[in-house]
N, C-alpha and C positions, 0 to 999 in steps of 0.2 A: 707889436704885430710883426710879424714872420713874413718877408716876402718871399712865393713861389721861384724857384730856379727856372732859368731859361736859360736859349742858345743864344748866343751872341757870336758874330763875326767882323772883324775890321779887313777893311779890305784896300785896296788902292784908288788911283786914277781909273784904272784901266777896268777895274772892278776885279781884280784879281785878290782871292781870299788870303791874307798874310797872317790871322790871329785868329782863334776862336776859343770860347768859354763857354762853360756851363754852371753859372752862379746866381744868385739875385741881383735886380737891378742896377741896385746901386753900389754893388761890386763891379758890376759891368764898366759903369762909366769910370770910376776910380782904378780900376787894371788898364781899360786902352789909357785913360792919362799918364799913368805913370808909365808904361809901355809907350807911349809915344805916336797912338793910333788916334787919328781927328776923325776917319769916318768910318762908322760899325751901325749893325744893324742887328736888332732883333729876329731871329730866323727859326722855321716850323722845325728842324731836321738838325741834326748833327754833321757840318758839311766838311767836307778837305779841298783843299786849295788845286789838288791835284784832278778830283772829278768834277767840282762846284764852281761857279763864280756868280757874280751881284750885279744883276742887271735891272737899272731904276728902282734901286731901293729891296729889290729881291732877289733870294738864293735859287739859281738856276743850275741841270745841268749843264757842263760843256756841250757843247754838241761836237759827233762823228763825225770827223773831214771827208771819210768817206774814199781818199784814195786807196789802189790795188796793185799789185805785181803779179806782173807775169813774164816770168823771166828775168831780162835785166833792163824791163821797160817798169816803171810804173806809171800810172794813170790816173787821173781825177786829183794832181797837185796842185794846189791850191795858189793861185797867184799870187804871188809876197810872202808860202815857204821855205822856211827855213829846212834846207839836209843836212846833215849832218853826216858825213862819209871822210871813212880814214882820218878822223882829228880835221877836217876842213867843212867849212861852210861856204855853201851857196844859196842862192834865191831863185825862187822856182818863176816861172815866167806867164806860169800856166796851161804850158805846152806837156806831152807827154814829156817824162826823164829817160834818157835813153843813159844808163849807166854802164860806164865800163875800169875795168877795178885792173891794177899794176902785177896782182897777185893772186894765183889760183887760191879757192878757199870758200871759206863762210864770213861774207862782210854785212857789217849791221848797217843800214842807213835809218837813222833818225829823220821825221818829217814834224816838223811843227810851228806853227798860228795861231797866237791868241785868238779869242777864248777856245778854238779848236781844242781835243783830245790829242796829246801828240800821237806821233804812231811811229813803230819801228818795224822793218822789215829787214830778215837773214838773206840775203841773195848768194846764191853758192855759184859762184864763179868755176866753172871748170877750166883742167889744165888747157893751156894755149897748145897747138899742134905744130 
C-alpha cells in the first residue's frame, strides 16, 4: 500500500523553519534523521523559513512588525530590534530611530525580530550644506 505525500517541516527551538519535504511518511521521518532534524511537523501548505514559522506544533505566518519611515526617523521599532546600517548593528530600544548616515546617498537600513517579517528601508540622505 502506497502512502499519500505530505508537507513536512523541521524547524528549531525558536520555531524557526530550517527543512521542509514533500514525501510520504515514512520518508519524512527517515530524511530529518539522517539530516539531523529531532523536531518537524506535518503541515497543510508548502511553507519557507523566510515567510512561515511553527508555533505550538503549527505552520504560521510571520507576522508585520509594522514599523515606518519618514525621513530619517523611523517609527513603530520594535524593542530588542536588530538594524542593520553601514555593516553595523544596533538594538532598537523601542523609542523612534532617529538616523543619521556619514555620507550623502541611498543607505539601506535592515530591521529585524524573530518571528517578525524583517524589513528594509532605502533612506536617501541628502548632501550636507
Amino acid at each position: 500500500m502506497m502512502m499519500a505525500n505530505k508537507t513536512f517541516a523541521a524547524f528549531d527551538d525558536k520555531g524557526e523553519i530550517v527543512f521542509s519535504a514533500y514525501c510520504a511518511e515514512e520518508v519524512a521521518a527517515l530524511n530529518m534523521q539522517i539530516n539531523g532534524f529531532s523536531q518537524y511537523v506535518e503541515v497543510s501548505y508548502a511553507v519557507r523559513g523566510d515567510t512561515d514559522y511553527i508555533l505550538d506544533g503549527e505552520a504560521v505566518p510571520r507576522p508585520s512588525m509594522g514599523s515606518t519611515a519618514n525621513g530619517n526617523t523611523l517609527s513603530g521599532v520594535l524593542e530588542g530590534s536588530t538594524l542593520l546600517i553601514e555593516g553595523q548593528s544596533y538594538t532598537a530600544d523601542g523609542t523612534d530611530v532617529e538616523l543619521e548616515f556619514t555620507l550623502p546617498g541611498a543607505h539601506t537600513v535592515k530591521v529585524s525580530l524573530w518571528p517578525y517579517l524583517d524589513q528594509e528601508f532605502v533612506i536617501e540622505n541628502s548632501a550636507q550644506q
